[in-house]
N, C-alpha and C positions, 0 to 999 in steps of 0.2 A: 301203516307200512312198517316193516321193521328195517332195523341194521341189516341185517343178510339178505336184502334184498342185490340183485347184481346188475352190473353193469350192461348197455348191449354192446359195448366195446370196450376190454381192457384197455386200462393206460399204462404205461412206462414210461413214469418222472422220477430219472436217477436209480437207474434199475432196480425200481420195486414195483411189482406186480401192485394196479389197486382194480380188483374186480368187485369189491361189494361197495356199500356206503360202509361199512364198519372199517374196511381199508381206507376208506378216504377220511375217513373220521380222524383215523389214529396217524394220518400220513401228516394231515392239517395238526393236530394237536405238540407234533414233534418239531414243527418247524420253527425256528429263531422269531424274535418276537417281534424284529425290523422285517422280516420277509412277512408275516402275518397281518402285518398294520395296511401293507400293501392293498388298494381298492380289489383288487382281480380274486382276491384269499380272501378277504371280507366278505365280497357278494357270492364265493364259493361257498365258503361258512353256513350263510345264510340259506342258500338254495339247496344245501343239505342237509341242515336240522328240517327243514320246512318237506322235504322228500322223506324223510324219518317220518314227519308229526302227520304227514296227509293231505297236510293243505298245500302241496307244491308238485306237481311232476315230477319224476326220477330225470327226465330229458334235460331240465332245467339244471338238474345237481349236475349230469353229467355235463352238459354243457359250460358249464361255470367253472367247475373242475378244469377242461382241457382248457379254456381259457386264460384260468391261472398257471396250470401248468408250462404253456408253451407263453408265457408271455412277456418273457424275456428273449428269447430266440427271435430270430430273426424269419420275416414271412418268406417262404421259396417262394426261388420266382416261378413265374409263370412258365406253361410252355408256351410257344408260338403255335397257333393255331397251325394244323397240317389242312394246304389248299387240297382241294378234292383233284382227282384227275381231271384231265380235259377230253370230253368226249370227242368222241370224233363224230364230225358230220354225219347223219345217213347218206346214204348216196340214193342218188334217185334209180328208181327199177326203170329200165330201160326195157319198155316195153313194143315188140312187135306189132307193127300194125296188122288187122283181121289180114288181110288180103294177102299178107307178107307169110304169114305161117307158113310152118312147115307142112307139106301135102302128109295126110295119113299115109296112102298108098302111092306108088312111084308109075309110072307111067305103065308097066305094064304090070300094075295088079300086085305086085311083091311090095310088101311093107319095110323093103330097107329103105336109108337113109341117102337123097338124091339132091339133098340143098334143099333151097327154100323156092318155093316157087310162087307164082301168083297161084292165089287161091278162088280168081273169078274165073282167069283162062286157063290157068294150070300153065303158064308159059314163064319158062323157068328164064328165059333170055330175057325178062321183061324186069330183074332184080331190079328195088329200088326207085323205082319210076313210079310218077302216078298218073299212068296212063287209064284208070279208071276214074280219075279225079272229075267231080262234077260243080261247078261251078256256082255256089247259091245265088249268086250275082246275074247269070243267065238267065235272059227272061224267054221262056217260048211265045213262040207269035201264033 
């Protein structure tokens, strides 16, 4: 692998662009010699000569990298989880019984609209009732 290989995410530590290894190279090699000794800059160090020589992922160097970088700052917090809405209930279909329908045709033959009538006798005065109801319980003799 070479130096100009690039980053899949620039970084901005102290507003300088490091999008290749050869930026993070020369960003590590200018830093004071107490921030360098630092663990976080060491294992950077390392995970990026080793992204250079082949034997290491570039993921590794970047990841080391932002490590170092942000690891003096402080972790954002979190956000609070956003609760889902709350559905609302189905409602149940309120369904007509057979007998309850609406007639196709009205009493004399015109398909307007006459109410609901019974659909055994066609007897519209009968709304509601179950005057058809037969009884499973009824034993014929």
């Amino acid at each position: 692998m070479s130096w100009s290989r690039a980053f899949d995410d620039p970084m901005l530590p102290d507003g300088c662009m490091l999008c290749t290894l050869r930026d993070a190279g020369e960003y590590i090699q200018v830093l004071p010699r107490a921030k360098y000794k630092q663990p976080e800059w060491e294992v950077a160090a390392e995970m990026l000569s080793a992204a250079v020589e082949g034997s290491g992922p570039l993921m590794f160097a970047e990841i080391a990298m932002r490590k170092a970088v942000n690891a003096g700052k402080p972790a954002p917090e979190p956000t609070p989880p956003r609760r889902p809405k709350k559905m609302k209930r189905p409602q149940p279909i309120k369904k007509v019984p057979a007998h309850m329908r609406q007639a196709e045709l009205g009493p004399n033959g015109d398909s307007g609209f006459r109410g609901y009538a019974c659909a055994i006798c066609r007897d519209p005065s009968r709304l509601g009732s179950f005057h058809h109801y037969v009884s499973p319980f009824k034993v014929a003799l």
